[in-house]
C-alpha positions, 0 to 999 in steps of 0.5 A: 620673526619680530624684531623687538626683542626682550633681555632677561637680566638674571642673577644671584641677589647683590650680584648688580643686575640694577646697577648693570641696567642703570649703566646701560640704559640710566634707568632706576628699575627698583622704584619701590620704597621697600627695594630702595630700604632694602638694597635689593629688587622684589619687583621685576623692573623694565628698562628701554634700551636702544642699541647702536643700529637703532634696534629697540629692546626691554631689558627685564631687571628681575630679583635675585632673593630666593624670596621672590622666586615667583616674580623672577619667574614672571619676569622671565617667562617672554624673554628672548635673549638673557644677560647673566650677572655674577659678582667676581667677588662671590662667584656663582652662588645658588641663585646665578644656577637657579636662574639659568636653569629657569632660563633654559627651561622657559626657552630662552636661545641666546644671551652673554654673562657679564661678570661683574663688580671687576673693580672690587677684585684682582684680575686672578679672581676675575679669571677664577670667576671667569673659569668658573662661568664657563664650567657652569654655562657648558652644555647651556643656551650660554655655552660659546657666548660672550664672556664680558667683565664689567664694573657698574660703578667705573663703567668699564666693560659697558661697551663690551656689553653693549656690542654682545648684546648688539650681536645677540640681538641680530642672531636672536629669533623673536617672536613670531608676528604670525602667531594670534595675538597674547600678552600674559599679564605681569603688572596691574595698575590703575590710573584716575581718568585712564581706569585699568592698565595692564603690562606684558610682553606680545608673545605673538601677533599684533594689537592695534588701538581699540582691538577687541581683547579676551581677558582670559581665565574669565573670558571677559571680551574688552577692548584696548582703549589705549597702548602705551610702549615705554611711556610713548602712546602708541596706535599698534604693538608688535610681537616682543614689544612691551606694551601697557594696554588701557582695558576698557570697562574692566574694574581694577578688583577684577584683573590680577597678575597671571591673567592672559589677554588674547585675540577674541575666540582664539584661546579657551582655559584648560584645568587639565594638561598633558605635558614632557616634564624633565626633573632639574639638576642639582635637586635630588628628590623625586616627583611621586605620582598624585603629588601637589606641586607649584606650576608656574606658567607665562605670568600664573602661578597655580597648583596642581596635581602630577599625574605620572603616564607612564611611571610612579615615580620621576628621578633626578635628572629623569623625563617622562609624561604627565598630566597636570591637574590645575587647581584653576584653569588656564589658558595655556597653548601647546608649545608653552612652557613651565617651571614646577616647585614643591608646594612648601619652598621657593625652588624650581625642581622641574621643567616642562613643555605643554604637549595638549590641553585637555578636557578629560582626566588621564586614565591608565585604561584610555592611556594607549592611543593618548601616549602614541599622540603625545610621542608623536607631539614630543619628536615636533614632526609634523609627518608624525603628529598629523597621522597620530593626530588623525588616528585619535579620532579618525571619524572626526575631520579637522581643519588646518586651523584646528591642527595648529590650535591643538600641536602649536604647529606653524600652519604652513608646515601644516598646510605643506604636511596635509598636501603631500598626504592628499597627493599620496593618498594617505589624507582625504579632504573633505572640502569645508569641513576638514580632512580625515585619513584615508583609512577611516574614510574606507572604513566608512564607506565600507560600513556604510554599504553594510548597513544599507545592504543589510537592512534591504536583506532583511525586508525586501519590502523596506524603502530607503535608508535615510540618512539618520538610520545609517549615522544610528548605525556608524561609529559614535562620533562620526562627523555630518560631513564625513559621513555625507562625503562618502555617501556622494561618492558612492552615489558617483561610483553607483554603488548606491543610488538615492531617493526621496533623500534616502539611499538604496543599493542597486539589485540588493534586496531581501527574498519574498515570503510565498505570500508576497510573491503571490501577492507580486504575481498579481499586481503584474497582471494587473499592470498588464490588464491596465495597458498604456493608462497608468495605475495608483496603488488604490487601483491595483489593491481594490483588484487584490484579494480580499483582506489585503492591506493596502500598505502591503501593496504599496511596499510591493509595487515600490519593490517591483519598480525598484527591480525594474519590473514596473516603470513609477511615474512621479505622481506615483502611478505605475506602468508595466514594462510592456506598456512602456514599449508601447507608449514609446512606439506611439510617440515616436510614430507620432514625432516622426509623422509631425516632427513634434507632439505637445501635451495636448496631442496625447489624447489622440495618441495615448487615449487620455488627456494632458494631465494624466499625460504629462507625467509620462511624457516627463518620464520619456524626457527623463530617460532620454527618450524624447527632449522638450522645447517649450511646449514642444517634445522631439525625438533625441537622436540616439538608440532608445530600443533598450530604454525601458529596461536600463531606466525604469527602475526608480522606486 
């Protein structure tokens, strides 16, 4: 986990969060000319601090008004730690619980309240103030966390808030380094000489000078042309740290707030997400399904319409799943985080967390298979989420990369999960392009043998299946790679056998008309009548009855080698059984007279020369009968008696 760590300072308006971060840091972070008249922030303010140990962290400043609910939300949406200020004199007012509700709805793990404002009361109302905190914050990120009274104008209290946030810093998360580079966009400014600079938070990964970026929705690819951290020109930010980025030949008119950059390739904007949304106390009206709500994701703010799963209607207090239907895409992740307001006033009413992006609508009469994933996204067990992840498309192989990029899993939980399913047989890996579970792929296989004994039962004359046919005939959506995976398995396992690019199943065939099987008698004798002289398919249709297609005889002679009755050489001439016997008792006799015969020596044994015998001593290589040395043919020193019958069957 990163070490840089951002401080959300929230509160009610006039509570003296700026005060707070001037104490501690002696930065002004209301530099606007408005929020000087005014006495108030309507901008989120930034403020380096630097602990004791040397530690470095951001303290956010954010407004407190009701008025800029949307910029107190982007100041909040990357922080790590939050300091919750309440006046001691006022107490907790609406926005001190609007805060924290923000707070812990964005993820927030750790932080302390400072009560301050403590030289403007008694030491009873600070207690009161303190009691009434501590009812607040029960059940909270906050609960059990330092308690600190604090006076910006005598600085009492400031090492007391120094030393929390010293602790809270060693104990808090941070961002994970691992995770690719993003930085959501919170502030936009433009620079003569320097062009466009934009500032966030790294929310993962790192981004050194020069790194090629995405500038997301648009998917414009830029490039980091210069870092800025607190003022200081830097060569890499790191996950948590604040960071201007200088974009190279990005126009100031085209970057906006909201916008998000990210490592190349890595992210893609969804109009559509599947969500766990929870409904925030203390608001009392229902979200209705079809409703137009305010999302506010990272630094965006969009609208969007709730689709209501698995009821019309979410309660106070209820939790359910949705999808939200974004009036303009966005490029979230699985595992971000959101806050929801009604379209017409600036109050967050819900809390959600993105379970998947999607491309589809949610329909009600698809719903089954996608409410089984999304629970199993909900528990964050990976044991669960991988099966359930397989089983939406089980024909459909996905990598470990894919796996993270869908769940927002960390990828050595994955990677841990996706070898004990391969050890217990429950995943099967399909090299390169993935895995798949293992019941799909038996289910495949099995598919696979029906369509190809089907097809051969049904024309005894067809040859193999390629592989085109048998995709036509597998599920919709069957992968190349799965597909070709079980096929070589069952070509291992001789279940199938293949051909010319094609498949065959061993001893599967269809039966032969009468016709046919006349036709079959005929051309055994003609291999007979032809003895040791190998014959074509021309040959033995001139000797067939008059108005026989040549095609037909073709077919036949195929399906005779293929039921091992003729031997197919691979110039496509064909041999009886017989006459094989024959060939191999001259070569042996041959062989063990002169230790070896060449191509040229079968003139004498066979009664015709090289080139016509050269593919019937490449078949005797073949089946093992005889090994070539060069020119050279020798015995190979095993029992050939039943050669003919285990090998002649290529067809």
């Amino acid at each position: 986990m990163s070490t840089h760590i951002t401080i959300g300072v929230a509160g009610h308006v006039d509570h003296g969060k700026t005060a707070l971060v001037r104490c501690l840091t002696g930065v002004e972070t209301d530099r606007m000319k408005a929020e000087k008249e005014r006495g108030l922030s309507i901008e989120s303010g930034v403020a380096p601090l630097i602990l004791s140990g040397g530690a470095r962290a951001a303290l956010i400043d954010v407004p407190g008004h009701t008025d800029f609910l949307k910029h107190t939300i982007r100041g909040l949406c990357a922080v790590d730690l939050a300091v919750l200020v309440v006046a001691a004199d006022d107490g907790v007012m609406p926005q001190t619980i609007e805060h924290l509700n923000i707070l812990s709805s964005l993820g927030t793990a750790g932080g302390l309240v400072v009560i301050s404002k403590n030289d403007l009361v008694d030491a009873e109302t600070i207690e009161l103030a303190r009691m009434e905190v501590k009812e607040l914050i029960q059940g909270s990120f906050l609960e059990g966390k330092p308690v600190v009274p604090f006076s910006a104008r005598t600085e009492a209290g400031k090492d007391a808030v120094l030393a929390a946030l010293e602790a809270e810093h060693s104990l808090a998360r941070g961002k994970r380094a691992a995770d690719p580079f993003r930085l959501w966009i919170d502030q936009v400014r433009q620079f003569p000489g320097l062009g466009t600079v934009v500032s966030g938070t790294v929310l993962g990964g790192e981004l050194t000078k020069n790194d090629a970026v995405d500038l997301l929705p648009q998917g414009v690819r830029t490039r980091a042309k210069s870092l800025e951290i607190h003022g200081e020109q830097a060569l890499l930010a790191s996950a948590g740290e604040r960071v201007g980025v200088n974009l190279h030949r990005v126009p100031f008119s085209e970057v906006r707030r909201g916008m998000l950059l990210a490592r190349p390739d890595t992210l893609t904007s969804a109009a559509f997400l599947n969500v766990e949304l929870r409904m925030l106390p203390p608001h009392t009206e229902p979200l209705v399904n079809r409703q137009i709500v305010k999302i506010y994701l990272g630094t965006a703010a969009v609208a969007a319409m709730i689709v209501t799963m698995e009821t019309a209607v979410l309660g106070p207090g209820e939790h359910g799943l949705v999808q939200c239907r974004l009036s303009s895409p966005l490029p979230a992740m699985p595992g971000d985080r959101f806050v929801v307001s009604p379209m017409n006033r600036p109050m967050v009413i819900a809390a959600g967390r993105v379970l998947e992006t999607s491309k589809v609508k949610f329909r009600a009469c698809r719903a089954k298979p996608l409410l089984s994933y999304l629970h199993a996204l909900q528990s964050g067990k990976v044991d669960k989420i991988l099966p359930s992840l397989l089983n939406r498309h089980p024909y459909q192989p996905i990598t470990t990369d894919a796996v993270a990029e869908q769940t927002g899993l960390p990828p050595e939980k994955i990677c841990e999960e996706i070898d004990r399913g391969i050890a217990s047989g429950d995943f099967i890996s399909l090299g390169g392009p993935g895995l798949v579970g293992k019941a799909a792929f038996d289910r495949t296989r099995e598919r696979i043998l029906e369509i190809v004994a089907q097809a051969l039962r049904k024309d005894a004359l067809r040859g193999d299946l390629k592989i085109a046919e048998i995709r036509n005939k597998l599920p919709d959506g069957t992968s190349d790679g799965l597909i070709q995976h079980a096929l070589a398995g069952l070509c291992r396992e001789d279940r199938l056998i293949t051909e010319a690019g094609g498949y065959l199943m061993p001893d599967v065939s269809g039966r032969l008309n009468p016709g046919q099987t006349m036709l079959v008698e005929k051309l055994l004798d003609v291999a007979l009548t032809a003895g040791i002289t190998p014959f074509t398919a021309h040959t033995a249709w001139r000797s067939c009855p008059h108005g026989t297609s040549k095609r037909d005889v073709e077919k036949l002679l195929h399906y005779l080698a293929r039921q091992k009755r003729l031997v197919r050489l691979n110039n496509d001439r064909y041999l009886s059984l017989q006459s094989l016997e024959e060939i191999m008792d001259r070569v042996r006799a041959a062989i063990s007279g002169k230790g070896h015969i060449t191509a040229n020596d079968c003139n004498e044994i066979l009664g015709y020369g090289r080139t016509g015998a050269l593919p019937v001593l490449e078949y005797l290589d073949e089946i093992g009968f005889t090994e070539r040395r060069g020119n050279d043919r020798t015995l190979v020193s095993r029992n050939h008696e039943d050669a003919p019958l285990r090998h002649a069957c290529r067809g």
